[in-house]
C-alpha positions as CSV (number, residue, x, y, z in Angstrom):
1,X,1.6,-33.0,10.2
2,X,4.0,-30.1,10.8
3,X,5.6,-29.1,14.3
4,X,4.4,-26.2,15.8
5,X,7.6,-25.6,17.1
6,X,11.2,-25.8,15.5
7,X,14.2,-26.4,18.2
8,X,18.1,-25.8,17.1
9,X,20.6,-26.1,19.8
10,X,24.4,-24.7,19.5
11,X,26.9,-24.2,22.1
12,X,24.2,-24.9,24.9
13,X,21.7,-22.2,23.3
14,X,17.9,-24.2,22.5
15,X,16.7,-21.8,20.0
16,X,12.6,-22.4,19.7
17,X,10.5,-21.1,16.8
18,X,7.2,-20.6,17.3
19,X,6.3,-22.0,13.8
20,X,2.6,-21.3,12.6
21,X,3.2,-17.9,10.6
22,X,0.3,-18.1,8.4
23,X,-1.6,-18.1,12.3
24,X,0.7,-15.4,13.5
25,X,2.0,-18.1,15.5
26,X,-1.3,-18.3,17.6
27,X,-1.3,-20.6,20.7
28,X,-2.9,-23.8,19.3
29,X,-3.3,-26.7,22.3
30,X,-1.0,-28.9,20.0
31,X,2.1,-25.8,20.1
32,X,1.3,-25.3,24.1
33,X,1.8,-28.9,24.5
34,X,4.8,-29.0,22.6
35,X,6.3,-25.7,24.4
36,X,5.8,-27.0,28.0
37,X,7.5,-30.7,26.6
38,X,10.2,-29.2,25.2
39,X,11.4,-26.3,28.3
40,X,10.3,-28.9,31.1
41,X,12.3,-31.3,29.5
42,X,15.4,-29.2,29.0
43,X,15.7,-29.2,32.6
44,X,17.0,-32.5,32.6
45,X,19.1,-31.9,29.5
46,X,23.1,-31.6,30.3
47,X,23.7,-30.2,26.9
48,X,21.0,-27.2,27.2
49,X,22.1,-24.2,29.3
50,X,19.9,-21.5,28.4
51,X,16.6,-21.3,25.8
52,X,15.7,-18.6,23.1
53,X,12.1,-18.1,22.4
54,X,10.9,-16.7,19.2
55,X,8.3,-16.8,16.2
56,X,8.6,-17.7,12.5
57,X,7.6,-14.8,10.5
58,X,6.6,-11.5,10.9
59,X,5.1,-11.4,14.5
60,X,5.8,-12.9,17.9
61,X,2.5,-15.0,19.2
62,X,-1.1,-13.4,18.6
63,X,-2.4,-14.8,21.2
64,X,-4.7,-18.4,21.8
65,X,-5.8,-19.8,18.5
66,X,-9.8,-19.2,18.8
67,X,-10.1,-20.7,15.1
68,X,-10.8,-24.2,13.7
69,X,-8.6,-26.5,15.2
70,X,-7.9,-24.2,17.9
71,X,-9.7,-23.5,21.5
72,X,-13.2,-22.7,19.1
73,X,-13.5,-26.6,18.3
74,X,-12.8,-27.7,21.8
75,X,-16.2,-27.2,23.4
76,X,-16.5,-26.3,27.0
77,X,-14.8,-29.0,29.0
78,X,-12.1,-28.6,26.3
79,X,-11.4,-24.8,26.6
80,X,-11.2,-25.1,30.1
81,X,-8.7,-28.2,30.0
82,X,-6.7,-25.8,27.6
83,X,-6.5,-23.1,30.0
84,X,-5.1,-25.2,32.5
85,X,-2.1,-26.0,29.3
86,X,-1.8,-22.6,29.1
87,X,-1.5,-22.1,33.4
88,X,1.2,-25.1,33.3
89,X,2.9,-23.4,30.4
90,X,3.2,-20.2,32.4
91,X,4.4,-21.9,35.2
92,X,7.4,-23.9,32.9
93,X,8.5,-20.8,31.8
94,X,8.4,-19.1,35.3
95,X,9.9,-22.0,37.2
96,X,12.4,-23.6,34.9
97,X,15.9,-23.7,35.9
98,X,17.3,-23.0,32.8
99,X,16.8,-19.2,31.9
100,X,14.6,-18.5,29.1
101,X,15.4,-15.6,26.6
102,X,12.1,-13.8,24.6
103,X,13.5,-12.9,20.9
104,X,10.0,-10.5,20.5
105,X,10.6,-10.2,16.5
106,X,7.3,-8.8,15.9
107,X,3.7,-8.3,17.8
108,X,3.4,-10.0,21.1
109,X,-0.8,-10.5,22.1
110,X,-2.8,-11.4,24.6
111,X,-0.9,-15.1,25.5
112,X,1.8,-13.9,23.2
113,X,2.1,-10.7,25.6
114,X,1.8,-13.3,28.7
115,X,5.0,-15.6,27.4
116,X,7.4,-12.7,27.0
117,X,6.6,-11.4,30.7
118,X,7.1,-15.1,31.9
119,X,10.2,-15.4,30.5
120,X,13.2,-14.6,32.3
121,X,14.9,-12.2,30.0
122,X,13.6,-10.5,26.7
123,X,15.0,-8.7,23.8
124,X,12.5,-6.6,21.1
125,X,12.9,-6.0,17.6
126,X,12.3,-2.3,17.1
127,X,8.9,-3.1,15.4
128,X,7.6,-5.2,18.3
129,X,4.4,-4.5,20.0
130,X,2.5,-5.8,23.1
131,X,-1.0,-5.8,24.1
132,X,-4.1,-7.5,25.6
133,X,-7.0,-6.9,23.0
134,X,-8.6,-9.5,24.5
135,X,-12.0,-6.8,25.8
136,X,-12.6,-6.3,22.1
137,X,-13.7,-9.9,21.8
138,X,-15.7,-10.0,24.8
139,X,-13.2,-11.4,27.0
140,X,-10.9,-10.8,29.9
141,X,-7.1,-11.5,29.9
142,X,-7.8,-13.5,32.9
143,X,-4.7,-16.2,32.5
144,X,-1.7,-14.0,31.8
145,X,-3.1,-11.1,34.5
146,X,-1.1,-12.7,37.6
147,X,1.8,-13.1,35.4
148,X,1.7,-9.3,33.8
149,X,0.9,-8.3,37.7
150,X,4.3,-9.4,38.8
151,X,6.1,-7.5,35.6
152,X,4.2,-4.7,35.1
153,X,3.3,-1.2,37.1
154,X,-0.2,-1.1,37.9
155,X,-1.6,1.3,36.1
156,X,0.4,0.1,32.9
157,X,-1.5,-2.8,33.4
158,X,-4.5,-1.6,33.7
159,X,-4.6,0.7,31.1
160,X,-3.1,-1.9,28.4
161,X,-5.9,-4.5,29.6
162,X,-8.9,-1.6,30.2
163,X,-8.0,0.2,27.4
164,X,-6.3,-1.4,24.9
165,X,-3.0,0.2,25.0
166,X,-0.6,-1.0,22.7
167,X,3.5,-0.3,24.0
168,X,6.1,0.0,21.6
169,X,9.1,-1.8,22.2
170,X,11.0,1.7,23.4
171,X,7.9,2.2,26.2
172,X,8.0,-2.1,27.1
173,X,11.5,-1.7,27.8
174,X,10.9,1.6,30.2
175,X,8.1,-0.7,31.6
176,X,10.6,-3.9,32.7
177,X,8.6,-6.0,30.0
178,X,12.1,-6.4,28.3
179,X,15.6,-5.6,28.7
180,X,16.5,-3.9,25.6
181,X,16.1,-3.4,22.1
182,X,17.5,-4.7,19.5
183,X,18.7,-3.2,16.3
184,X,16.0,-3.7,13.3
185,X,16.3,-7.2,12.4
186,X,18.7,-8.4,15.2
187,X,16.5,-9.6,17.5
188,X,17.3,-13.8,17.4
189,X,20.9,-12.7,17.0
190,X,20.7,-10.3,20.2
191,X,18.8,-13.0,22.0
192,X,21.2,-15.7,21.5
193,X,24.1,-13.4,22.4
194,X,22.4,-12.4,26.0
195,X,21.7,-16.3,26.5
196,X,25.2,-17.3,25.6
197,X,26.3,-15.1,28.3
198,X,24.2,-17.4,30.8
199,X,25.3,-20.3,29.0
200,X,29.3,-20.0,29.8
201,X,28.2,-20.1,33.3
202,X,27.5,-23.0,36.0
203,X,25.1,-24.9,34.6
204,X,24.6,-26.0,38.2
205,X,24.5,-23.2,39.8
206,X,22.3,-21.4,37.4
207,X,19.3,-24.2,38.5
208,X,20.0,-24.0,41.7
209,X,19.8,-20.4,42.1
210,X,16.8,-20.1,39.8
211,X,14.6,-22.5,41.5
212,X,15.2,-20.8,44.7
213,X,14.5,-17.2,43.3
214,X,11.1,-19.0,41.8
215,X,10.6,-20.9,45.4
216,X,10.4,-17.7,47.6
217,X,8.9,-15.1,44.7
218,X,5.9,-15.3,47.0
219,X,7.0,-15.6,50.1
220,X,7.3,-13.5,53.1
221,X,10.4,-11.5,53.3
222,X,11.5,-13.7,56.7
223,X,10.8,-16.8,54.9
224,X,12.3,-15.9,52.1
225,X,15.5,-14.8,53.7
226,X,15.7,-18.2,55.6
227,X,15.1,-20.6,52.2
228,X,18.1,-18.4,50.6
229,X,20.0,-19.2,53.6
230,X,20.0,-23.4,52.8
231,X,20.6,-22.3,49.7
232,X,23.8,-20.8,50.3
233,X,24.9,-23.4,52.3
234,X,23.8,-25.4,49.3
235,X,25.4,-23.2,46.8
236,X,29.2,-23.2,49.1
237,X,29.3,-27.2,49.2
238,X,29.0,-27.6,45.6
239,X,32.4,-28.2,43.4
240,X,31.7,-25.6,40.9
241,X,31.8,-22.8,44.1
242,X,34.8,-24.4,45.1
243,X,35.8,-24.2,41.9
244,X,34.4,-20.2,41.1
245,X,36.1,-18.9,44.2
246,X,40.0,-20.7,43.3
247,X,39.7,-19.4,39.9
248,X,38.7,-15.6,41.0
249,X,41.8,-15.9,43.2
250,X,44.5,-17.6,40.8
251,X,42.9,-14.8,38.5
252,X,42.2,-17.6,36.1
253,X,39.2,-18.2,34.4
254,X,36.7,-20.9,35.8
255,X,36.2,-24.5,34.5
256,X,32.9,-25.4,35.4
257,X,31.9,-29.2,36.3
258,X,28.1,-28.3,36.6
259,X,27.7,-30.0,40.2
């Protein structure tokens, strides 16, 4: 059997492919599975310090696979057991401490859509586009909504879910959906380049920092203020600050120990 998803690592970069083109690389439980494995798991990985995200092909993600072999064959208990896959892949991508880069080569739908706004940073390929078509099939975009809610302007949101507005990937970037786009074809290339530039950093500090920006997203602005506080204790007891702050005033260039 194939593997939904391909993984190439150089110079600290995990490069994933989304690899089911002939399905436009539709969410099947067996690639959601493998997606939350493989980006939990490069938590613990010393030799990964920053992820790519793309799709073989012509297009992004369509979406959950409602064919055969997809969410369709599951029954009720199972479509319900692969919505929670889908809730703990949303949560991998929004929680890991290892940034995650979207490479949005082509249409990004209804999950598709919901993975690019839960990764940290995003580039689009000129061609891209994002939506929710979701109404048309009878359905509501109920497991990305919280996660679009936190990117998106309200009524953006609504009008892409009520409506069926598609953006271009000139109008997602104006939204905050992504940070820029690419030139036509560029888009892994692009990707890779914004995610080496996390990559040469503290691998240490990275985590740290991104688990606490995850751990007090919701939190009240007190709260919040107090968690980044240990932090920063944290953060000024670790070698790699001692080691940031003698560099910046030797004017020499770090060397990171990643603790």
């Amino acid at each position: 059997m194939n593997r939904p998803l391909l993984d190439d690592l150089t110079e600290g970069v995990l490069t994933l492919t989304l690899d089911r083109p002939d399905r436009r690389n539709a969410l099947s439980p067996p690639l959601v599975a493998a997606l939350v494995s493989t980006i939990g798991a490069a938590a613990t990985r010393e030799d990964v310090r920053a992820i790519v995200l793309t799709g073989a092909g012509s297009k992004f993600c369509a979406g959950g696979d409602l064919g055969a072999g997809g969410m369709a064959a599951a029954g009720i208990l199972g479509r319900h057991a692969a919505g929670g896959d889908f809730a703990l892949l949303m949560r991998t991508l929004m929680e890991s401490p290892v940034p995650v880069v979207a490479a949005v080569n082509g249409d990004a739908l209804g999950g598709g859509l919901g993975i690019v706004a839960a990764c940290h940073l995003a580039v689009a390929d000129p061609g891209a586009r994002f939506g929710t078509p979701e109404l048309k099939l009878g359905l509501f975009p109920m497991m990305i909504g919280p996660v679009l809610a936190r990117t998106l302007g309200r009524k953006t949101l609504h009008e892409m879910v009520l409506c069926d507005r598609r953006l271009d990937a000139q109008e997602a970037a104006a939204a905050g959906l992504v940070n820029s786009v690419s030139a036509p074809g560029a888009v892994v290339t692009e990707a890779q380049a914004l995610a080496a530039r996390v990559a040469c950093r503290s691998r240490a500090i990275v985590g740290l920092g991104m688990r606490a920006l995850s751990a007090t997203a919701d939190q009240p602005l007190g709260a919040a203020l107090e968690h980044m506080n240990a932090q920063l204790t944290l953060n000024l007891m670790t070698e790699d600050a001692a080691e940031g702050i003698s560099a910046f005033l030797m004017r020499r260039d770090p060397v990171w120990k990643d603790r």
